[in-house]
C-alpha positions in Angstrom: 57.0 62.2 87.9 60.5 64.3 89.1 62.1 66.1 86.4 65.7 67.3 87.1 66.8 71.2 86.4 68.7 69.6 83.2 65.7 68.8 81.9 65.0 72.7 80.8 64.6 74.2 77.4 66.2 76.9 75.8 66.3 79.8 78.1 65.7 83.3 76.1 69.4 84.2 76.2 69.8 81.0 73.7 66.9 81.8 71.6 68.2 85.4 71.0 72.0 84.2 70.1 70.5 81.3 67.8 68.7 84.4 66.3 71.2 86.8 65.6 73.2 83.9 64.6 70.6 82.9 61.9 70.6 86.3 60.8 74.2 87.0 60.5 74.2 84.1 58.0 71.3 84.8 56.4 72.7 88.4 55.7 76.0 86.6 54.4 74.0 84.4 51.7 72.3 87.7 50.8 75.5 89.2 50.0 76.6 86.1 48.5 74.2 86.0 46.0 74.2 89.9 45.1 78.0 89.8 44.3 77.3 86.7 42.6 74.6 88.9 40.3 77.0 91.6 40.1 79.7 89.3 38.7 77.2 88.4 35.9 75.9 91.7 35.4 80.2 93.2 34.6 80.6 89.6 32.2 78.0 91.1 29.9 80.3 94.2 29.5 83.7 92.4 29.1 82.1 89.3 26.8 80.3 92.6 24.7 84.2 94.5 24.5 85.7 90.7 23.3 83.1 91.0 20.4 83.7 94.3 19.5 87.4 94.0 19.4 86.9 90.8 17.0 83.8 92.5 14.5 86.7 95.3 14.3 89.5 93.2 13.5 87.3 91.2 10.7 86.3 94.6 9.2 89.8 95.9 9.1 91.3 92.7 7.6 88.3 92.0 4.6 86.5 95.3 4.6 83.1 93.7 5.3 80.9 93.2 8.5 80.7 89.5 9.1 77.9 87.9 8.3 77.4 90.1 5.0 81.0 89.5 3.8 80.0 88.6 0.5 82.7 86.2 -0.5 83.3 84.7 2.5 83.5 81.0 1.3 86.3 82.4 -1.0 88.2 84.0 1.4 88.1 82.1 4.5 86.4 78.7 4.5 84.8 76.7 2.0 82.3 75.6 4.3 80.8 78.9 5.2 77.8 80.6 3.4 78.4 83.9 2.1 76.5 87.3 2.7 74.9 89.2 0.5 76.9 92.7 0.8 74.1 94.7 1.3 75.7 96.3 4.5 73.5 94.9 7.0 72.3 92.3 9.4 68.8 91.8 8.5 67.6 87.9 9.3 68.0 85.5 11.8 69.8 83.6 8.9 72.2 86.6 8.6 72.6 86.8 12.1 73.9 83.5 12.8 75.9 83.7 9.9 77.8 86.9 11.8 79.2 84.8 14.1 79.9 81.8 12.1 82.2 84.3 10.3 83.5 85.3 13.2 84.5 81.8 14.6 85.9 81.1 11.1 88.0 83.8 10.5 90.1 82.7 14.1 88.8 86.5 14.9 87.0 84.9 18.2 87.5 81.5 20.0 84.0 80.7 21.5 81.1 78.4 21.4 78.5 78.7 19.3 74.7 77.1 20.6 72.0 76.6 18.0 74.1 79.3 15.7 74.9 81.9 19.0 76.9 82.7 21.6 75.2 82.2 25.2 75.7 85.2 27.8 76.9 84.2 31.4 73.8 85.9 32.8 71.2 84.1 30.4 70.3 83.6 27.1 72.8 84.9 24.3 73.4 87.1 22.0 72.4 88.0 18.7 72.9 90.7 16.3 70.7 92.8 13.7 70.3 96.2 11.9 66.4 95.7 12.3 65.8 97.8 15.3 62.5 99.7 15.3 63.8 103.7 15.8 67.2 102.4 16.4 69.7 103.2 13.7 72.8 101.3 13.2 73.7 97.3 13.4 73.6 95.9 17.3 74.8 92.9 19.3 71.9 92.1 21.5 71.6 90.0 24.6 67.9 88.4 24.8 66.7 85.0 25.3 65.1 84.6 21.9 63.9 86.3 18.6 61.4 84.7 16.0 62.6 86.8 13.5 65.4 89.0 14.3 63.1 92.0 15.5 61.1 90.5 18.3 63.2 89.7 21.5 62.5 88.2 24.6 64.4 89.7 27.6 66.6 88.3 30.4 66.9 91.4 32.3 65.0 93.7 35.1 65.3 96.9 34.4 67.3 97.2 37.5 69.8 95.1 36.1 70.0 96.9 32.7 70.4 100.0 34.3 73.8 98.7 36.5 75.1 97.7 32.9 74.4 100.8 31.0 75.5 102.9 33.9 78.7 101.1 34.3 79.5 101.6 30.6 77.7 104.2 29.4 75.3 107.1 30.2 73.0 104.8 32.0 70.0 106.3 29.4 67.6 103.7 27.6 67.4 105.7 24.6 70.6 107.1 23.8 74.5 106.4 23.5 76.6 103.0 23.0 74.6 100.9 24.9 70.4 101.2 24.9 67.4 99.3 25.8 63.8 97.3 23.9 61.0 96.2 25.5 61.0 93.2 25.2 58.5 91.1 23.2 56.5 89.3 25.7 56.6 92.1 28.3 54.5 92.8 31.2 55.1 96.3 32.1 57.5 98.5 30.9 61.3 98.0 30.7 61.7 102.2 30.6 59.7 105.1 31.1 60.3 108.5 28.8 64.6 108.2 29.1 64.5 106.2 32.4 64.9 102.6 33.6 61.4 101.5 35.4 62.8 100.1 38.6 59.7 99.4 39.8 59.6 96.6 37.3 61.1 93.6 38.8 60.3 91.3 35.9 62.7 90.7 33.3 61.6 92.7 30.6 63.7 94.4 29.4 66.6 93.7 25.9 70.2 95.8 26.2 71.3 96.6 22.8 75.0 97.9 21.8 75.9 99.4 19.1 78.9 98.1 16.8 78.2 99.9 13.5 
């Protein structure tokens, strides 16, 4: 049997342009997705600032931190539960109660799942003054907590780093914005006062500070 020259396959020329052109895109989805992740990551930061702005405005109008306002019901909605006015965020029943303040008071327009608000990169936040060595009250951004000390984390520490660098000293342990383990870890989210990069699961829980 004749075959005619048409009858050729790709010549090497072909191959190579069909690689580089594989490539090219290849390198653009990579992109893609990273400024995609980066996106995320700077949400956390500006959905974090909305809170904050919102907790302050409640405080200055009733002189409480929501949540714990003690006459709550009285004040802004018969069908809210009031705190106890002990100053803190203690339970998971306390916690959700933070934000149903929140809502209630018109301080901040958002939806609430299963009592919280979700984060754009993941799970959602919560809040409690029940952090081991961690003064203070803090909004934190996890994927769950069986009792308002235990969280489960959403982030690498890579990615906890970018948003701790990009709002505050970029230290675990110190300043506005700091960093758990988190509960079902596999390695380490930090070592000594350093994000462990070489951990690329997602162990790690930002916290940030709001009183």
């Amino acid at each position: 049997m004749k075959f005619s020259n048409t009858d050729k396959g790709f010549s090497l020329i072909e191959v190579a342009i069909a690689v580089v052109v594989i490539s090219i895109i290849a390198s653009f989805a990579l992109k893609g997705r990273e400024l995609i992740n980066s996106t995320k990551l700077k949400s956390v930061a500006h959905q974090v600032n909305a809170f904050k702005v919102a907790i302050q405005g409640f405080v200055d109008k009733y002189g409480a931190l929501p949540g714990d306002f003690s006459v709550a019901r009285e004040m802004i909605n018969n069908s809210l539960q009031n705190g106890s006015g002990n100053g803190v965020i203690a339970s998971e029943e306390d916690a959700k109660r933070f934000w149903q303040h929140l809502v209630a008071a018109d301080s901040l327009n958002l939806e609430l799942v299963n009592g919280y608000p979700l984060s754009k990169v993941g799970g959602h936040y919560t809040v409690s003054s029940n952090i081991p060595d961690r003064s203070g009250t803090w909004i934190i951004l996890c994927s769950g907590a069986t009792n308002n000390e235990n969280f489960t984390g959403i982030l690498t520490p890579e990615e906890a780093y970018l948003i701790d660098k990009d709002n505050d000293n970029g230290n675990p342990l110190t300043g506005e914005i700091q960093a758990i383990k988190s509960s079902t870890a596999k390695e380490e989210c930090f070592i000594d006062s350093r994000y462990n990069f070489k951990n690329k699961n997602k162990d790690c829980v930002l916290l940030f500070k709001i009183w």
